[in-house]
N, CA, C and O atoms as a MOPAC input file, in Angstrom:
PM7 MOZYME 1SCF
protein

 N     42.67900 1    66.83800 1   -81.63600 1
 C     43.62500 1    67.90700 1   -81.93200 1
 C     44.56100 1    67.42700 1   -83.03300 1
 O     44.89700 1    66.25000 1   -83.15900 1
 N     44.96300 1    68.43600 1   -83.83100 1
 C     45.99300 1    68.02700 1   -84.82300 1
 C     46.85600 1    68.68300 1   -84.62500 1
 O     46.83300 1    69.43900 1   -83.65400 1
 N     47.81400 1    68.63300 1   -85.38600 1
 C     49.12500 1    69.40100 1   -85.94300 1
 C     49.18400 1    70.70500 1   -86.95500 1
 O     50.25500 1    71.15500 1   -87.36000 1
 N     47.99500 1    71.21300 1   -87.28500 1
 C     48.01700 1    71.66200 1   -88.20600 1
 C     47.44600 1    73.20000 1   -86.96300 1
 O     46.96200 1    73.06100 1   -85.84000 1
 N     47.69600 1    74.35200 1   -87.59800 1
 C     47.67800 1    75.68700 1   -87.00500 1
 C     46.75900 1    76.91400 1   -87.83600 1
 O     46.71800 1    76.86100 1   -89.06600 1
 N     46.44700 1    77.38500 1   -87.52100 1
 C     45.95500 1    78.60800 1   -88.24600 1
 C     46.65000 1    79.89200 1   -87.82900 1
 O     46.35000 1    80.30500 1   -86.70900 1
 N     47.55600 1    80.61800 1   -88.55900 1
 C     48.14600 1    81.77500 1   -88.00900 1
 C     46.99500 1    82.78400 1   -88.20000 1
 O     45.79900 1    82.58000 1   -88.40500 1
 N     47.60300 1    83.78300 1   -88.09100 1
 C     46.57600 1    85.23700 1   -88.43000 1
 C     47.93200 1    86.74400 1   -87.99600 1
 O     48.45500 1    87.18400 1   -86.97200 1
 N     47.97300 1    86.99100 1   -89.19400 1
 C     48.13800 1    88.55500 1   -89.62900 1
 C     47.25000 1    89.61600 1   -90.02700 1
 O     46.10100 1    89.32600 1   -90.36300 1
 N     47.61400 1    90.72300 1   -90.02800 1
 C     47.34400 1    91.70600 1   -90.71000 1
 C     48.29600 1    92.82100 1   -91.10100 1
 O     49.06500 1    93.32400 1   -90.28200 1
 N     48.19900 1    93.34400 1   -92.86400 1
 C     48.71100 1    94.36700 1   -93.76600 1
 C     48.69500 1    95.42800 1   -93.77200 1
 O     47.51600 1    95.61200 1   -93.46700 1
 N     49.28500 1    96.77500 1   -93.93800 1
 C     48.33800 1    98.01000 1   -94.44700 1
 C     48.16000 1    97.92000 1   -95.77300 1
 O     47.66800 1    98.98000 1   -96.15900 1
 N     48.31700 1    97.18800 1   -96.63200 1
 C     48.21900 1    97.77100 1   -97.83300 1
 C     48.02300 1    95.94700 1   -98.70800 1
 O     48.22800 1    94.84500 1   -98.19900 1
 N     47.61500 1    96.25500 1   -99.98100 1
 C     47.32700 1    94.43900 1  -100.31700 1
 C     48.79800 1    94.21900 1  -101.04300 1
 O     48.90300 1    93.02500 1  -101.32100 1
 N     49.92100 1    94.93500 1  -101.42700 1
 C     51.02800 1    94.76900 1  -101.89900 1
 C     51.89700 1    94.09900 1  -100.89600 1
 O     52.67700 1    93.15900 1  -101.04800 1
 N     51.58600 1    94.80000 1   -99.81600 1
 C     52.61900 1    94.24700 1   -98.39100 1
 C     51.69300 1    92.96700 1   -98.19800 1
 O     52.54300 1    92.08100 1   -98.28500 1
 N     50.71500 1    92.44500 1   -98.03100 1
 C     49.85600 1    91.14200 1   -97.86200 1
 C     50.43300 1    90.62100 1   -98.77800 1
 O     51.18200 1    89.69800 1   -98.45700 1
 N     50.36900 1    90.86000 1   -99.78200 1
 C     50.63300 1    89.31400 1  -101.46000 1
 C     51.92700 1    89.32500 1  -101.19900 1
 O     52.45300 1    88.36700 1  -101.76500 1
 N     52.94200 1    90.17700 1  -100.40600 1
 C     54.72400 1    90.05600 1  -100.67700 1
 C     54.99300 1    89.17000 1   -99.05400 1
 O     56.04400 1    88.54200 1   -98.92400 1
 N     54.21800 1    89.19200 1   -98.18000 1
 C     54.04600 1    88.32500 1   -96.73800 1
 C     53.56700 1    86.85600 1   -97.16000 1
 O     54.06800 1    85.80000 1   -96.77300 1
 N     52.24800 1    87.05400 1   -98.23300 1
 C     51.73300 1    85.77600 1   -98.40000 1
 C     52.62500 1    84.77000 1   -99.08500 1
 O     52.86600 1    83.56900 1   -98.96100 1
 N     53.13400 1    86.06700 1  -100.09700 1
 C     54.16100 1    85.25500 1  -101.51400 1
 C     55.21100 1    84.02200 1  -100.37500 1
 O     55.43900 1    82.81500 1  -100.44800 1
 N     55.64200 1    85.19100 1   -99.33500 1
 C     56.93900 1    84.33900 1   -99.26100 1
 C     56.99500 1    83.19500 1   -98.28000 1
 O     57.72700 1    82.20900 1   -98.20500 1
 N     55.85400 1    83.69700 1   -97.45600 1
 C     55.53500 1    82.56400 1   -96.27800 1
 C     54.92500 1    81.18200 1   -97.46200 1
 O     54.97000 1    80.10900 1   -96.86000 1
 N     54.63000 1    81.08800 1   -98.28700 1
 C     54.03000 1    80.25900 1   -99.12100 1
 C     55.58200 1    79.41700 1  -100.25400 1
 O     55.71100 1    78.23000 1  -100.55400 1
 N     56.28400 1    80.32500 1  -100.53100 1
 C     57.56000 1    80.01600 1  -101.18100 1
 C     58.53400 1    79.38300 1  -100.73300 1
 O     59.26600 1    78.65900 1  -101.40700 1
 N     58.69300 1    79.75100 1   -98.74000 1
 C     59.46900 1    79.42600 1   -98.06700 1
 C     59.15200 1    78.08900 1   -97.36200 1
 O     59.94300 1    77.69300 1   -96.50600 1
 N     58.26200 1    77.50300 1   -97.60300 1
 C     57.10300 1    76.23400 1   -97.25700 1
 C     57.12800 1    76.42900 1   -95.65800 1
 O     57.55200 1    75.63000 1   -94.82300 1
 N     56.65500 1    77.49400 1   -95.48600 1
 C     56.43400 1    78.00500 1   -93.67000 1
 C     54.74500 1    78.00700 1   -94.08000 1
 O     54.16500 1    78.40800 1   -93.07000 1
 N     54.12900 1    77.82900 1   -94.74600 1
 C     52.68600 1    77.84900 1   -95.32800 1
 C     52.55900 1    76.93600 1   -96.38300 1
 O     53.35300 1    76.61500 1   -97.26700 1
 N     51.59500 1    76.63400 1   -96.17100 1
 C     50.76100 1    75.61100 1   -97.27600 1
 C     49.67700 1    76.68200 1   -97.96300 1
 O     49.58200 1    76.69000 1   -99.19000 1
 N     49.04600 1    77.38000 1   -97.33600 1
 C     48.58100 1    78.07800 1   -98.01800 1
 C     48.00300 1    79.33200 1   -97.37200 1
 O     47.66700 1    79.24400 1   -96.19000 1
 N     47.80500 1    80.82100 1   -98.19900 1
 C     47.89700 1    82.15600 1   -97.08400 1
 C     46.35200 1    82.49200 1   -98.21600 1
 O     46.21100 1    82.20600 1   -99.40500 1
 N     45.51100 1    83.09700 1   -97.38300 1
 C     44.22700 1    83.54700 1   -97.99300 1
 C     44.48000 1    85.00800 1   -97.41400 1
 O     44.76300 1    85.23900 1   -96.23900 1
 N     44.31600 1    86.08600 1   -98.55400 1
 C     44.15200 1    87.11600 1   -97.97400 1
 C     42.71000 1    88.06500 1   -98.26300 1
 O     42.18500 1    88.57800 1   -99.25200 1
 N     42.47500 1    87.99200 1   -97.09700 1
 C     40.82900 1    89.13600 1   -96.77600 1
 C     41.19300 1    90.74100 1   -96.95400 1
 O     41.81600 1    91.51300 1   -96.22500 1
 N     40.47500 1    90.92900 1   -98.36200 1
 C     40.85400 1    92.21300 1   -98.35000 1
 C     40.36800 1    93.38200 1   -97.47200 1
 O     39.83700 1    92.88400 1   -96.47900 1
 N     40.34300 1    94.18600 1   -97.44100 1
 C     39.75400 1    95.67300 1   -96.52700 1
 C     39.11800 1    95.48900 1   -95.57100 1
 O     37.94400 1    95.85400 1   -95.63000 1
 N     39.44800 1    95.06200 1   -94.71900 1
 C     38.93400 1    94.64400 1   -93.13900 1
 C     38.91500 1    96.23400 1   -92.47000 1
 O     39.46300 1    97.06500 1   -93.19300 1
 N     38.51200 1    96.60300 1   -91.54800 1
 C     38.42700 1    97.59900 1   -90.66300 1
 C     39.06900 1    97.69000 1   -89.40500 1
 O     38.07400 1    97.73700 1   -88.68200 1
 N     39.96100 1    97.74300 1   -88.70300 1
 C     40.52300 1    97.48800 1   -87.53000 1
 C     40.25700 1    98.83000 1   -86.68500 1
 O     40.22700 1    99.97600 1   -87.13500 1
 N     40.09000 1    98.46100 1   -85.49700 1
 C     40.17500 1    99.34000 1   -84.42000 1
 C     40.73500 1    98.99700 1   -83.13100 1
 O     40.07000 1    98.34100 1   -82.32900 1
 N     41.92900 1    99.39800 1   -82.86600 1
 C     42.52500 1    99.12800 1   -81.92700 1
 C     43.25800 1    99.99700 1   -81.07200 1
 O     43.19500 1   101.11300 1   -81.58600 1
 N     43.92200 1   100.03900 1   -80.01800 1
 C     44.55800 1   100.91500 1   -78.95000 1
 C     45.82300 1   100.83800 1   -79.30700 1
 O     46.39700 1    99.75400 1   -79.41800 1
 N     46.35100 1   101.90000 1   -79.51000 1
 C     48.18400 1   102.20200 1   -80.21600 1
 C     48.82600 1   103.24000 1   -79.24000 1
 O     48.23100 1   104.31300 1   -79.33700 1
 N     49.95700 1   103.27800 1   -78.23200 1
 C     50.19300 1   104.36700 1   -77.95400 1
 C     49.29500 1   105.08600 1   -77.51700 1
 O     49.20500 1   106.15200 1   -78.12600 1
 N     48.33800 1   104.89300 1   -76.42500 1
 C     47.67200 1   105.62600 1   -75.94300 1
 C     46.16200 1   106.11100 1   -76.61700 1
 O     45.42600 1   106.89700 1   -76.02100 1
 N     45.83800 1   105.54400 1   -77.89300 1
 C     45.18100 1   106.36200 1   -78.70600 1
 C     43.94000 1   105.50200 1   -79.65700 1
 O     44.19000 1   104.74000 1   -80.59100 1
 N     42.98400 1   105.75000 1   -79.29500 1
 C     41.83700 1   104.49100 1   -79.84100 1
 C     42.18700 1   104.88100 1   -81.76300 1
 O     42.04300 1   106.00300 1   -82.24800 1
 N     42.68300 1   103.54900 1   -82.60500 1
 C     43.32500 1   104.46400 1   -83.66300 1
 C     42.12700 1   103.30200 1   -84.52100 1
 O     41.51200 1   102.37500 1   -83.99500 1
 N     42.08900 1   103.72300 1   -85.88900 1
 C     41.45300 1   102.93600 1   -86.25300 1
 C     41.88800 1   103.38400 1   -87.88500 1
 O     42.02300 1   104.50200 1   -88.38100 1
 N     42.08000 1   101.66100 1   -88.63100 1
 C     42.67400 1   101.91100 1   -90.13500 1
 C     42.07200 1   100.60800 1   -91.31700 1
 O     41.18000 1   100.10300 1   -90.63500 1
 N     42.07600 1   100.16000 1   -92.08900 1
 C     41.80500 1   100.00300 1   -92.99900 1
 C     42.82300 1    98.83200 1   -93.16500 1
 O     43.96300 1    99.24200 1   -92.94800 1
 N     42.76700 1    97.16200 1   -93.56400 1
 C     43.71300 1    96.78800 1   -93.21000 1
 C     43.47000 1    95.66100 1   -94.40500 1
 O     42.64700 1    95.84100 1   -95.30200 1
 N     44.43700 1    94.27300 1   -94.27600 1
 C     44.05700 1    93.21600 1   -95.10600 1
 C     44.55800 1    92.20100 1   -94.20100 1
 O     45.61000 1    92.48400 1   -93.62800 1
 N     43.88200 1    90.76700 1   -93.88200 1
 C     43.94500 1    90.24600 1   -93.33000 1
 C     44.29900 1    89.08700 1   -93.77200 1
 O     43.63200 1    88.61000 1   -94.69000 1
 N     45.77000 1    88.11900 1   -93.07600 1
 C     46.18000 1    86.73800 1   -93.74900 1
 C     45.67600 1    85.61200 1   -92.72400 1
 O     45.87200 1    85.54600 1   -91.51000 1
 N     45.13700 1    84.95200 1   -93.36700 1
 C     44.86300 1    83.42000 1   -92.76000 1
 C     46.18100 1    82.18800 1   -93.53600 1
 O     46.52600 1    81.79000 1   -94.64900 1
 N     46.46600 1    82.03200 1   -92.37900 1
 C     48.00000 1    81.43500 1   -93.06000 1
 C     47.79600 1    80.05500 1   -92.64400 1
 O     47.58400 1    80.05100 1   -91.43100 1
 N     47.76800 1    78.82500 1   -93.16100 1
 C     47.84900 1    77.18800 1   -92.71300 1
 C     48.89900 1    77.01300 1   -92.60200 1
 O     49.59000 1    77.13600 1   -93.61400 1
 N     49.45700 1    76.68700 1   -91.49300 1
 C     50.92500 1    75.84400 1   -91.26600 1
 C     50.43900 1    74.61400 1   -90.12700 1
 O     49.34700 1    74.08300 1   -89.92700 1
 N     51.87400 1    74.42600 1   -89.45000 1
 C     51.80700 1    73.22700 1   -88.64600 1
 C     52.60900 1    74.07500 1   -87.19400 1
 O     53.50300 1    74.91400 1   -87.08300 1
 N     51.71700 1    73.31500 1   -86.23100 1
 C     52.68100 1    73.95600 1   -85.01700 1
 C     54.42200 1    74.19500 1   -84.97500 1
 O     54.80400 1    75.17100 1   -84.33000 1
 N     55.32200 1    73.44900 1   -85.55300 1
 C     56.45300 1    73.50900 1   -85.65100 1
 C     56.43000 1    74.77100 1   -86.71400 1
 O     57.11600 1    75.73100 1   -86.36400 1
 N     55.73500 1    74.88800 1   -87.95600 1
 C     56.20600 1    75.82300 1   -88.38500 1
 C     55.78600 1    77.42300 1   -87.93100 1
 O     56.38700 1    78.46800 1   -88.17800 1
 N     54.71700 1    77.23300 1   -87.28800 1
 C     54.54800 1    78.56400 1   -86.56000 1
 C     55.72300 1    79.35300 1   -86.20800 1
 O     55.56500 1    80.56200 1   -86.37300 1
 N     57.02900 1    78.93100 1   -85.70100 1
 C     57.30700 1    79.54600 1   -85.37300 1
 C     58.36800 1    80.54300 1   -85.68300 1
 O     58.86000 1    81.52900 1   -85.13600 1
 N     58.55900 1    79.67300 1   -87.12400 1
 C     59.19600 1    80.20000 1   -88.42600 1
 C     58.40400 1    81.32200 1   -89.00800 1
 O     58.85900 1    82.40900 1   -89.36200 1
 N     56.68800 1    80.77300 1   -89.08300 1
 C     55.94800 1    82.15100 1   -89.76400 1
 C     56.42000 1    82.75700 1   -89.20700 1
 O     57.18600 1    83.40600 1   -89.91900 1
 N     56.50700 1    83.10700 1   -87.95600 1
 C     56.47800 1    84.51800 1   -86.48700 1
 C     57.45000 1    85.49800 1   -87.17700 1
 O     57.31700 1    86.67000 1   -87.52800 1
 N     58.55500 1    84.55100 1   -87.26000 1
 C     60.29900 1    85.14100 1   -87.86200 1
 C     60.25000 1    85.70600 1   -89.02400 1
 O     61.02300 1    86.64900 1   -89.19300 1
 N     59.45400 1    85.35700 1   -90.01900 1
 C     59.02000 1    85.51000 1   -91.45700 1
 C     58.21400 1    86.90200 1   -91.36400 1
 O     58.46800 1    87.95900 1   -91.94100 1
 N     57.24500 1    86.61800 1   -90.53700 1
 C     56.53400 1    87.65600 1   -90.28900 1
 C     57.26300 1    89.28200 1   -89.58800 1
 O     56.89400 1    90.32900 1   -90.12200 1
 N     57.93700 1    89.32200 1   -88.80100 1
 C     58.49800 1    89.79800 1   -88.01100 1
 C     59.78500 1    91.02500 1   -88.95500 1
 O     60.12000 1    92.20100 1   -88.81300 1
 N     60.14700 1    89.90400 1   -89.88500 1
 C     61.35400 1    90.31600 1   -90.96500 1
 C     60.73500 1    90.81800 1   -92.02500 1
 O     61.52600 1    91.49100 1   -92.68700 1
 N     59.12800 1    90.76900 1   -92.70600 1
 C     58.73900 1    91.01900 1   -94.13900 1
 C     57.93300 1    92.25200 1   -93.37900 1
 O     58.44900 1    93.31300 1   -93.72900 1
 N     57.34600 1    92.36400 1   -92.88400 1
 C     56.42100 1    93.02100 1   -91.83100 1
 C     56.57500 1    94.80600 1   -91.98800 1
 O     57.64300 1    95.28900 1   -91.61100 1
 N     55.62900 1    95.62900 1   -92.47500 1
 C     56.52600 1    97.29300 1   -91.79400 1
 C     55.73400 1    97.95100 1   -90.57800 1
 O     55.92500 1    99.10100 1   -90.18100 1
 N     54.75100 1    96.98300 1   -90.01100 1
 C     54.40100 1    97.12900 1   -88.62500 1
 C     56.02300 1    97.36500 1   -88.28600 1
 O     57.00600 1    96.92700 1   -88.88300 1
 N     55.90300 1    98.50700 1   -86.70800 1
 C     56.20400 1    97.98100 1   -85.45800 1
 C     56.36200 1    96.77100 1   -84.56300 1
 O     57.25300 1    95.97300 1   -84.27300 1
 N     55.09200 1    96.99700 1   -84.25800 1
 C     54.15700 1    95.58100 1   -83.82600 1
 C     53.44100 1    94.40100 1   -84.58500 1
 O     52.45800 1    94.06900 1   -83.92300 1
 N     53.52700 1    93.88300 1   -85.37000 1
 C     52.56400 1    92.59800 1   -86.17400 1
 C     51.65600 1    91.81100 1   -85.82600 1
 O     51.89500 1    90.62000 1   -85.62600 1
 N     50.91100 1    92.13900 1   -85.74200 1
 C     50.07300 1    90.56100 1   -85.21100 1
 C     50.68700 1    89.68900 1   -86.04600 1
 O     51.04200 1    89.68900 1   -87.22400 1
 N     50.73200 1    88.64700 1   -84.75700 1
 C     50.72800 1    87.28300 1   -85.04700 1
 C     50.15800 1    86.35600 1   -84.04400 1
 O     50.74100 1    86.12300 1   -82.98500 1
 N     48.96600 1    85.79900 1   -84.38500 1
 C     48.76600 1    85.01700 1   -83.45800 1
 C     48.22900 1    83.13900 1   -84.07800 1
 O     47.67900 1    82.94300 1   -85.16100 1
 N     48.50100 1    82.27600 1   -83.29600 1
 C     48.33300 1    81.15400 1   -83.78000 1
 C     46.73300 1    80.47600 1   -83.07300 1
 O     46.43900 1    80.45000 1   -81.87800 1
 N     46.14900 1    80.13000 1   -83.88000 1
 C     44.58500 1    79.23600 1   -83.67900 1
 C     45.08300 1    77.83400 1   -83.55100 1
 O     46.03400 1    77.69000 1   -84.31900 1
 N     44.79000 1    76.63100 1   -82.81700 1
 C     45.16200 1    75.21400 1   -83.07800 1
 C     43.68300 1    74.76700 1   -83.63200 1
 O     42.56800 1    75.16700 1   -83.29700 1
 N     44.05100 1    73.86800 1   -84.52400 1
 C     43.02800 1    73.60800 1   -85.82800 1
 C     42.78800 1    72.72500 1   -84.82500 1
 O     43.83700 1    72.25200 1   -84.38500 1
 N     41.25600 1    72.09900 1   -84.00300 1
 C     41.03200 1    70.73500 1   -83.93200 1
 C     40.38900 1    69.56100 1   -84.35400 1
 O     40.10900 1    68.55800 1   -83.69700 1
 N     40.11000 1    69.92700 1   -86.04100 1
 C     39.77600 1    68.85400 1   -86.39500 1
 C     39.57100 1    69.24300 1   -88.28100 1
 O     40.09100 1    70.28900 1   -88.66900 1
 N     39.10000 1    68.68800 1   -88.93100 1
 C     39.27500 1    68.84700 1   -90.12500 1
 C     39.53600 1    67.82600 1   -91.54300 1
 O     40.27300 1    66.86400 1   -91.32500 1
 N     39.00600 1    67.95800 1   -92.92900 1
 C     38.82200 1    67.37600 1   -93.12500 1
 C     40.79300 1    66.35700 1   -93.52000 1
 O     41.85300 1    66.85400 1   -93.89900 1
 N     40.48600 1    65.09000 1   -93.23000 1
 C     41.90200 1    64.42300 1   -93.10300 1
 C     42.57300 1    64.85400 1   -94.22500 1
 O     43.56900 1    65.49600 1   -93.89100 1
 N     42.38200 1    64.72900 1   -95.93700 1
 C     43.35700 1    64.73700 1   -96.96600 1
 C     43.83700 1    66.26000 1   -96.83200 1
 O     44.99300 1    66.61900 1   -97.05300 1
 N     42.48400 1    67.35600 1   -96.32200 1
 C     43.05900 1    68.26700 1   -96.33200 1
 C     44.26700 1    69.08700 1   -95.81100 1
 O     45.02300 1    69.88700 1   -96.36300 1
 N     44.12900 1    68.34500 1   -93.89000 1
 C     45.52500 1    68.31400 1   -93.03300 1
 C     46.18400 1    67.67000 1   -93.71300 1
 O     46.90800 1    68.59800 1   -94.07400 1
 N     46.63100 1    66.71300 1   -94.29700 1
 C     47.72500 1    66.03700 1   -94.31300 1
 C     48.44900 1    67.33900 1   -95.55600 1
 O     49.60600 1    67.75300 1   -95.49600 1
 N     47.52100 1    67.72200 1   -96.48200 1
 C     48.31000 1    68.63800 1   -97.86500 1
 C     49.09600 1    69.49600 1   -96.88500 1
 O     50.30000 1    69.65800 1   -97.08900 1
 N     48.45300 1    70.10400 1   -95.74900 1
 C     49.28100 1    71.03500 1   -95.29000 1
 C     50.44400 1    70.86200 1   -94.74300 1
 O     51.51000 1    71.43900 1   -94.95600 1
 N     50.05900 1    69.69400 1   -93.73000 1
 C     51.36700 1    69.21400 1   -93.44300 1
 C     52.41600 1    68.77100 1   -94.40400 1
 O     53.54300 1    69.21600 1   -94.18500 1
 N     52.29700 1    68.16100 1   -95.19300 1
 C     53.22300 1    67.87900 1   -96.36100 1
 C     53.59700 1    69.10800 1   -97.29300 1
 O     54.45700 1    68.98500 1   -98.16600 1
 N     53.07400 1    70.02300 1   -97.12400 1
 C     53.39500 1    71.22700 1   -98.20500 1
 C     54.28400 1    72.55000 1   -96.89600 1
 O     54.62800 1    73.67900 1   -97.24400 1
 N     54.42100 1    72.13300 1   -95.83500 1
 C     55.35200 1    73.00000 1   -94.96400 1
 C     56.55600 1    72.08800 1   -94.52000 1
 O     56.53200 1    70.92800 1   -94.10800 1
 N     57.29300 1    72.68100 1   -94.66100 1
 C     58.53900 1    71.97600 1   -94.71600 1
 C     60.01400 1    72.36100 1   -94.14100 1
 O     60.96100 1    71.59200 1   -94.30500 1

C-alpha cells in the first residue's frame, strides 16, 4: 500500500472539468487531474432513474490531501451532490509515486 490516492469526480460540462482540474492542480491538492471526456452516466436522483452526459476527473493526490480535494471539490463544484470518491493506489511505478507525492503539498 502507498500513500498515494486516486480521487474520482464528475462535470456537466468540459469548462466546469478544466476550471475543477485547473485549480485542484494549482492549489497542489493534485499532482495531476486527467479529464475523460463524454462519459454517459446513469444514475438515481430524487426518485428518478436520470441519465446525462458527463466528463470525468481522475485526480492523483495523497491520502492527506484527499481531503482538501473533497473541500476543493465541494466549493468549485455546481452539483448539489459531487461525487467524490477516493481509490487507495496499491502499488505503482516508484519515481512515479514519489512525483505525486512531492507535487501535492
Amino acid at each position: 500500500m502507498t500513500d498515494t490516492r486516486l480521487a474520482l469526480t464528475t462535470a456537466g460540462s468540459q469548462e466546469e472539468a478544466r476550471k475543477i482540474g485547473q485549480a485542484l492542480v494549482e492549489r497542489r491538492l493534485a499532482a495531476c487531474v486527467n479529464i475523460v471526456p463524454q462519459v454517459r452516466s446513469i444514475y438515481r436522483w430524487q426518485g428518478k432513474v436520470e441519465e446525462s452526459q458527463e466528463w470525468l476527473l481522475l485526480i492523483k493526490t495523497t491520502s492527506a490531501g484527499f481531503a482538501r480535494v473533497q473541500e476543493a471539490i465541494k466549493e468549485l463544484h455546481s452539483y448539489d451532490l459531487p461525487e467524490c470518491i477516493c481509490v487507495p493506489v496499491e502499488q505503482g511505478s516508484l519515481e512515479y509515486l514519489d512525483w505525486i507525492g512531492n507535487s501535492v503539498g
